[in-house]
C-alpha positions as CSV (number, residue, x, y, z in Angstrom):
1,X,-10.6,8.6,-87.8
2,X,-13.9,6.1,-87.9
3,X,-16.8,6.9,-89.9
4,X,-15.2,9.7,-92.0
5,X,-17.4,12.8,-92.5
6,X,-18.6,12.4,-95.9
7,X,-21.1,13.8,-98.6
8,X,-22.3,14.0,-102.0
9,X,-24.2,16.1,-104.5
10,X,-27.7,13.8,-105.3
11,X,-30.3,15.1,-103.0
12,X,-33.9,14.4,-101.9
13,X,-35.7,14.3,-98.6
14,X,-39.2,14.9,-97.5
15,X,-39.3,17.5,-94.7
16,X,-43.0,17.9,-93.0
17,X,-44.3,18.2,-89.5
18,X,-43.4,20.3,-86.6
19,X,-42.1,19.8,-83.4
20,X,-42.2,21.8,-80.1
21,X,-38.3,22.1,-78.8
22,X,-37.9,22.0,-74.8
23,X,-36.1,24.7,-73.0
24,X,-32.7,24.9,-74.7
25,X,-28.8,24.4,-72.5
26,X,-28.7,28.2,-71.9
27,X,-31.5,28.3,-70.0
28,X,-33.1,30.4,-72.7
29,X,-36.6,28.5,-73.6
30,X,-37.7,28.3,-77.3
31,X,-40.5,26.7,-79.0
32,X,-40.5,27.3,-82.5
33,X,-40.9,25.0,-85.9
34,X,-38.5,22.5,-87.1
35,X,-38.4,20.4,-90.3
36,X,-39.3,16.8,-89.3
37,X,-39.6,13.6,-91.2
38,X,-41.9,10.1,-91.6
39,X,-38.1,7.8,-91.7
40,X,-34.9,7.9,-91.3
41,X,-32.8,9.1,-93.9
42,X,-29.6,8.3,-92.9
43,X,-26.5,10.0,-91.2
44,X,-25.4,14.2,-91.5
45,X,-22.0,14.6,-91.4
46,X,-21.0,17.6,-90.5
47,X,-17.5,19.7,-90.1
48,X,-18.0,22.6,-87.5
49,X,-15.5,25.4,-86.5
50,X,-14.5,24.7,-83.1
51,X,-16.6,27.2,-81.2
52,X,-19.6,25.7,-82.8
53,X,-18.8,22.2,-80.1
54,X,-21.0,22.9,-77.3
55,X,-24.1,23.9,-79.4
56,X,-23.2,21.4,-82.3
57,X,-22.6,18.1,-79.7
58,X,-25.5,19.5,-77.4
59,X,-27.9,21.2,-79.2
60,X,-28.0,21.4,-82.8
61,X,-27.2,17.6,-83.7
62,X,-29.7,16.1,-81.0
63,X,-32.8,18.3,-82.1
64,X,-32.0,17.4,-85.8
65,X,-32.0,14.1,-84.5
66,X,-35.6,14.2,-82.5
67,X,-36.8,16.4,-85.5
68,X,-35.8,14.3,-89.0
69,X,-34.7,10.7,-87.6
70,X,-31.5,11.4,-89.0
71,X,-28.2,10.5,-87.4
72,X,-25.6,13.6,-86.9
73,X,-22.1,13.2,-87.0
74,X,-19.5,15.9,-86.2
75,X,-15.9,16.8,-86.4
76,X,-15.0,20.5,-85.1
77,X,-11.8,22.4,-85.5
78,X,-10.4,25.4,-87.0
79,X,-12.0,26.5,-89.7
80,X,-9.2,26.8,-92.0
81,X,-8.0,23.5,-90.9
82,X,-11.1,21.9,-91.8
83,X,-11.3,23.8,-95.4
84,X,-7.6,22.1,-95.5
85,X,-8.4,18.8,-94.6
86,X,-11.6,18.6,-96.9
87,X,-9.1,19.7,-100.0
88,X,-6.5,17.0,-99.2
89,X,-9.6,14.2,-99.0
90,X,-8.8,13.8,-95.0
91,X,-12.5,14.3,-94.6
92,X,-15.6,14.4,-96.2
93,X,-18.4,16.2,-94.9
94,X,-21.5,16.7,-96.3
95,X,-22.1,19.8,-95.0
96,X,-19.9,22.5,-93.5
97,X,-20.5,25.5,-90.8
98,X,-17.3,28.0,-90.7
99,X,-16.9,30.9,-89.4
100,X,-15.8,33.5,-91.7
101,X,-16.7,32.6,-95.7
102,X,-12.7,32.5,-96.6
103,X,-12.7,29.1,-95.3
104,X,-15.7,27.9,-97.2
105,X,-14.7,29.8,-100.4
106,X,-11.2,27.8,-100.2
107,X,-13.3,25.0,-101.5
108,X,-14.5,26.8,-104.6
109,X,-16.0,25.8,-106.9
110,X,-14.6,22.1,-106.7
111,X,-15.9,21.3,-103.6
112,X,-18.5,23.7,-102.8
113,X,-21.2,26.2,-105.0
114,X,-22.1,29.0,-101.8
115,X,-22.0,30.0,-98.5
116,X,-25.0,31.4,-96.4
117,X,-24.3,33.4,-93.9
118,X,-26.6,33.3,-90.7
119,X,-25.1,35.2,-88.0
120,X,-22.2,38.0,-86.9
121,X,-20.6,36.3,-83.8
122,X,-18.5,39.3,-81.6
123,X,-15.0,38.5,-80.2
124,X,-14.6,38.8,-76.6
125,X,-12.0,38.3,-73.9
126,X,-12.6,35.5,-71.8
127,X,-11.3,35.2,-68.4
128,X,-11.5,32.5,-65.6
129,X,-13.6,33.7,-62.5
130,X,-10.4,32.0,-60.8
131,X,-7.8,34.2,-62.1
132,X,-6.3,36.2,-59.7
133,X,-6.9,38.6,-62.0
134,X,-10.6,38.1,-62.0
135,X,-11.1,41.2,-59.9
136,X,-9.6,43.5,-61.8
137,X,-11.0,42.0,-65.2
138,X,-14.1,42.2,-64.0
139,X,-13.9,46.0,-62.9
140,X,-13.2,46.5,-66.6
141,X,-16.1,44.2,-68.0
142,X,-18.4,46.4,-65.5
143,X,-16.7,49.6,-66.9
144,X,-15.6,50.6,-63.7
145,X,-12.1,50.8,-65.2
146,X,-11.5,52.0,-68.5
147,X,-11.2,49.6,-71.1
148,X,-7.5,50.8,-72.0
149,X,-6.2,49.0,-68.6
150,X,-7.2,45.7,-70.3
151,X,-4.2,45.8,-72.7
152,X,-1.7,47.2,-69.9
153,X,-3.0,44.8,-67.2
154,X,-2.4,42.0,-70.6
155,X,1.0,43.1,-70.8
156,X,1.6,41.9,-66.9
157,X,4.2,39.6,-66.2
158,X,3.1,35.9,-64.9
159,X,-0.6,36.6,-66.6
160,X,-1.4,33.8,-69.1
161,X,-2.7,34.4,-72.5
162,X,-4.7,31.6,-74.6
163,X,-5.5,31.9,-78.2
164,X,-5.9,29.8,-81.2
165,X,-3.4,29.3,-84.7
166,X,-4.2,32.1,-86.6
167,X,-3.1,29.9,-89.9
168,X,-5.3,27.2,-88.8
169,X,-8.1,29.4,-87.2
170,X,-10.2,32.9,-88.2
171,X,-10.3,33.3,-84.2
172,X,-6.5,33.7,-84.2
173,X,-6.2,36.2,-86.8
174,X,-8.9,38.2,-85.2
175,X,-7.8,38.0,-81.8
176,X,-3.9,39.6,-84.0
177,X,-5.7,41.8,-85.4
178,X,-8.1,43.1,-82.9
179,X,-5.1,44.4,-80.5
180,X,-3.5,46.0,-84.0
181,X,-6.9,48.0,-83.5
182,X,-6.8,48.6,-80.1
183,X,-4.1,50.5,-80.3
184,X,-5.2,53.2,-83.2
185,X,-8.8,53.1,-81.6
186,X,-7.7,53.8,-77.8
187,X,-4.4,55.6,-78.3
188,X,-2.0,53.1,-76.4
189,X,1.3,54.6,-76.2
190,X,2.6,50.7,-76.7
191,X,1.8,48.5,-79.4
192,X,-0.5,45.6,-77.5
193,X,0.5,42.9,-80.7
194,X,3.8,43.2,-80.3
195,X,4.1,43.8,-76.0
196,X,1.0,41.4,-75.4
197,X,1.1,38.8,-78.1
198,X,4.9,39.2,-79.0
199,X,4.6,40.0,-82.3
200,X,7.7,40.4,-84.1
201,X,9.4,40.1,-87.6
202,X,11.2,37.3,-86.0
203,X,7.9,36.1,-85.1
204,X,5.0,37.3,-87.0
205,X,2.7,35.2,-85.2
206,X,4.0,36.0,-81.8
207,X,4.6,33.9,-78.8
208,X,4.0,29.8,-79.3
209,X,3.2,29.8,-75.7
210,X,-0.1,30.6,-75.8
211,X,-1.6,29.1,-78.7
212,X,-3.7,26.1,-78.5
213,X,-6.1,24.0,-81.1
214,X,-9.4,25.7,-80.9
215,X,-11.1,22.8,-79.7
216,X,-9.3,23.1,-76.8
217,X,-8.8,26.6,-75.8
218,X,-11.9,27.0,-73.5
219,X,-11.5,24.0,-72.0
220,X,-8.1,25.5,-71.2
221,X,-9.3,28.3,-70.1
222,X,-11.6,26.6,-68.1
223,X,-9.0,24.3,-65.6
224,X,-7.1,27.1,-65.3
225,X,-3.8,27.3,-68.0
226,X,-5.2,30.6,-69.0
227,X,-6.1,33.6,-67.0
228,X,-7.5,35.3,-70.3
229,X,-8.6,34.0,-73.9
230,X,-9.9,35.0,-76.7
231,X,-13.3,34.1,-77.5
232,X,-16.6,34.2,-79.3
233,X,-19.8,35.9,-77.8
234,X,-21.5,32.5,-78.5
235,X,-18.9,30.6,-76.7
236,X,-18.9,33.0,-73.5
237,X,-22.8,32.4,-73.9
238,X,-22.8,28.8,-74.0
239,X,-20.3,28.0,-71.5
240,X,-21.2,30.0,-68.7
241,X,-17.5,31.9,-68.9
242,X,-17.5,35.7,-67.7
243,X,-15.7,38.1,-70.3
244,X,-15.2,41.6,-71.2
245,X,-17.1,42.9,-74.3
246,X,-15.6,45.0,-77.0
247,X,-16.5,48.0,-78.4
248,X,-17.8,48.0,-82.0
249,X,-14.7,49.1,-83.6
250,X,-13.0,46.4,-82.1
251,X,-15.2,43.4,-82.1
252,X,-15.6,42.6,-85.7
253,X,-19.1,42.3,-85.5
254,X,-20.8,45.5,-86.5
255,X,-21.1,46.1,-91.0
256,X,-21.1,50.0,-90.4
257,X,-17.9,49.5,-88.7
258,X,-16.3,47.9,-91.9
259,X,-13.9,49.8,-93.6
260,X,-12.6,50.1,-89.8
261,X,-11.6,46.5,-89.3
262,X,-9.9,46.4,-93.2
263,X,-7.5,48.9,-92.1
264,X,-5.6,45.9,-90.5
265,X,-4.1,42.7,-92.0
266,X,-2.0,39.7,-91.2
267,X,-0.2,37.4,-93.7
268,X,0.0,34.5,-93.3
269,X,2.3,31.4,-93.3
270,X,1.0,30.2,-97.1
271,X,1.4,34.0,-97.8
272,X,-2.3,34.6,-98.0
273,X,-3.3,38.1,-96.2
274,X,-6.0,38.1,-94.0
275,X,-7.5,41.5,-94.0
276,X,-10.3,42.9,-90.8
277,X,-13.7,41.7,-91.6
278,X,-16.9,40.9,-89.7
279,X,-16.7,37.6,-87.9
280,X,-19.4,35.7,-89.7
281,X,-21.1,32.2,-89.5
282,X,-22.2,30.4,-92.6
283,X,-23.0,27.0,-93.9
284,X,-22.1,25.2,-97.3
285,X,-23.1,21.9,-98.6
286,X,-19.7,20.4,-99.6
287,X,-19.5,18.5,-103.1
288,X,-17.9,14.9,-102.9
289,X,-14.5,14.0,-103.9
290,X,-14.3,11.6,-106.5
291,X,-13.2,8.4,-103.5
292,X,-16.0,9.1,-101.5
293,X,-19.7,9.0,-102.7
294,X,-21.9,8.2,-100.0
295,X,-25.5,6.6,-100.1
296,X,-28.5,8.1,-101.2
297,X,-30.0,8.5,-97.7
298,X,-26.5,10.0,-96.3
299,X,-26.7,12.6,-99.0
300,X,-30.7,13.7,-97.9
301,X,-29.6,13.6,-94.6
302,X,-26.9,16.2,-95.2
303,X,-29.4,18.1,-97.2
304,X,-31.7,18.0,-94.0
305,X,-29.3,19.0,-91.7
306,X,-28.5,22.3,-93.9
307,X,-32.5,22.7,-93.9
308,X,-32.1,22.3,-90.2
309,X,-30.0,25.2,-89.3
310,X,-32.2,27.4,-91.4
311,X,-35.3,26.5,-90.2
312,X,-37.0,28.6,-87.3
313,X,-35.9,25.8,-84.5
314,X,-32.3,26.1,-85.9
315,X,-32.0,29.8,-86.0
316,X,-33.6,30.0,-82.5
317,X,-31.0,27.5,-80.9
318,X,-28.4,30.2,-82.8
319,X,-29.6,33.1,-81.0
320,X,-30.0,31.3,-77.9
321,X,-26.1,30.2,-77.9
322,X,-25.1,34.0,-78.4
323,X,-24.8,34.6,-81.8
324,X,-26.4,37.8,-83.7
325,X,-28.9,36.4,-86.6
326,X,-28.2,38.6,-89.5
327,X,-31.4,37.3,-92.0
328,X,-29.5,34.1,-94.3
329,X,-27.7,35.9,-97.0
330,X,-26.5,33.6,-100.2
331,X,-22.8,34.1,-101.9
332,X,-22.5,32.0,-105.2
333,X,-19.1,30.6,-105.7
334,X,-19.4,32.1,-109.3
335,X,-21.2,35.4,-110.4
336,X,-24.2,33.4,-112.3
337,X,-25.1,31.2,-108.9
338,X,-28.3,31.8,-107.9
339,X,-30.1,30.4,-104.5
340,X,-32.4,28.6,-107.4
341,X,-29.8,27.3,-109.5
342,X,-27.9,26.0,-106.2
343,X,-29.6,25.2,-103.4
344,X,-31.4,21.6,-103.3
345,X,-35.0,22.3,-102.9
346,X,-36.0,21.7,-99.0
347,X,-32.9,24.0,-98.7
348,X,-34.3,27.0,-100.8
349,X,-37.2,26.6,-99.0
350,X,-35.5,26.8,-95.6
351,X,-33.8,29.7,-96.8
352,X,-36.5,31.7,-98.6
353,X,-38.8,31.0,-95.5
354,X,-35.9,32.9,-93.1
355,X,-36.4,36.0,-95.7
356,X,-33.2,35.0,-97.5
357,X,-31.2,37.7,-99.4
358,X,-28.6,37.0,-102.2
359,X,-25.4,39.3,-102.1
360,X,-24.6,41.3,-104.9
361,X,-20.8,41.4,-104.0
């Protein structure tokens, strides 16, 4: 892959004036305070779970282009993939946005010091207005059939399921995991992992059929090889697709609802069990590998970018592509790491601006 994503440690950058952002993709205006700079720095490379492409490719990486002079240079895919490829020196990003902390805390504490988390994301079922389902999944997106005759009208012959890896993607354990709940929460008198997803000791993951790279699933979704997907609130947001909202005890979105999702779990391939959590979306800055150290104006670049997304212009593009701000909260990859002690400086600034919180788990 040209220009690998890379990134090191060694940061400065001088972040000052503000700029007025235009009317963003969504056709949600905003107008709100971004970090900018007197020069160019250099280039932000940046890794990006796959439902981040639209707003990433669109959004995010031209305005912290207008607003710093920095370049932006992204890579997205599954989370876990990326938190893979970063370990084996495939890439080297300088900063990474996952969703879920497991990936980023994969990295720890060689190749990354913290997560912030900015936003819950809900899961979804996406369907295309094409379908000829589409009528009758969008009598149960308008509640005017109950939202148990989703998982029966899943279960029907000839309709086509998409969904991502859950061993390379938090999306795919969630969508497993999700229908696990469905059937405690709603009483099914069929189990909708195993009838639906075909879920079986045989196959734990269920049916190879419908699983796609994440990068490609809407897309997918989009020219028709899916009637239904899974899906992100932010990515039925940002690419215009209708879908049918879940409940809090089954979107993963909602803290109160907690102890809920962790009543489910999948293991996976490397044996590592993924119990229910909140979907989440953080950021890291990720620490170099030894083979690639990248200039001093990449590395303030990267450091920029982070700012970036915690500025006000970068949390406003958030909200405007779906996702639910939650107020940037700080988990140290050790139990002494502080937001002081870890952050570079614009960064702690950024964060302690946007009323940043530290966790005390």
């Amino acid at each position: 892959m040209p220009n690998q994503l890379r990134r090191s440690r060694c940061r400065s950058v001088a972040l000052a004036a503000v700029i007025s952002l235009a009317a963003s993709p969504y056709g949600i205006s905003s107008a709100a305070a971004a970090p900018t700079s007197p020069m160019a720095h250099g280039t932000a490379s940046v890794a990006y779970a796959g439902s981040l492409e639209l707003l990433a490719s669109s959004v995010l990486g031209p305005k912290f282009e207008a607003a710093t002079g920095d370049k932006f240079q992204g890579r997205g895919a599954g989370s876990t993939a990326l938190a893979q490829e970063i370990l084996s020196n495939e890439i080297s990003p300088g900063v990474f946005l996952s969703v879920g902390k497991k990936a980023i805390k994969m990295l720890w504490p060689k190749r990354s010091l913290f997560a912030i988390q900015l936003a819950t994301d809900p899961l979804v079922v996406a369907y295309n207005p094409k379908s000829k389902y589409a009528a009758r999944l969008a009598a149960i997106a308008a509640h005017k059939r109950p939202l148990s005759s989703l998982f029966s009208l899943l279960g029907t012959s000839g309709l086509r399921i998409g969904r991502t890896d859950p061993n390379a993607d938090p999306q795919g354990v969630y969508f497993i995991l999700m229908m696990e709940l469905a059937q405690k929460t709603l009483g099914l008198s069929f189990d909708p992992a195993a009838t639906v997803l075909g879920l079986s000791a045989a196959a734990p993951f269920g049916r190879t059929s419908q699983i796609v790279d994440e990068d490609s699933l809407i897309s997918d979704l989009q020219a028709g090889e899916f009637d239904v997907s899974s899906a992100y609130l932010s990515q039925a947001v940002q690419d215009h697709l209708p879908y049918i909202a879940l409940p809090a005890s089954l979107n993963f979105s909602v803290p109160s609802e907690n102890a809920h999702y962790a009543t489910v779990s999948l293991t996976l391939t490397n044996k590592t069990v993924d119990q229910g959590e909140l979907i989440t979306l953080n950021e890291t800055l990720v620490l170099p590998s030894a083979a690639a150290q990248p200039s001093a104006a990449n590395q303030a670049a990267d450091d920029a970018f982070a700012t970036f997304v915690l500025s006000r212009a970068g949390r406003a593009d958030l909200k405007n592509g779906g996702y639910d701000l939650t107020g940037p909260v700080f988990f140290g990859a050790t139990a002494a790491a502080t937001p002081s002690g870890a952050l570079p400086k614009d960064v702690l600034s950024a964060f302690t601006a946007a009323g940043g919180t530290t966790s005390a788990g």
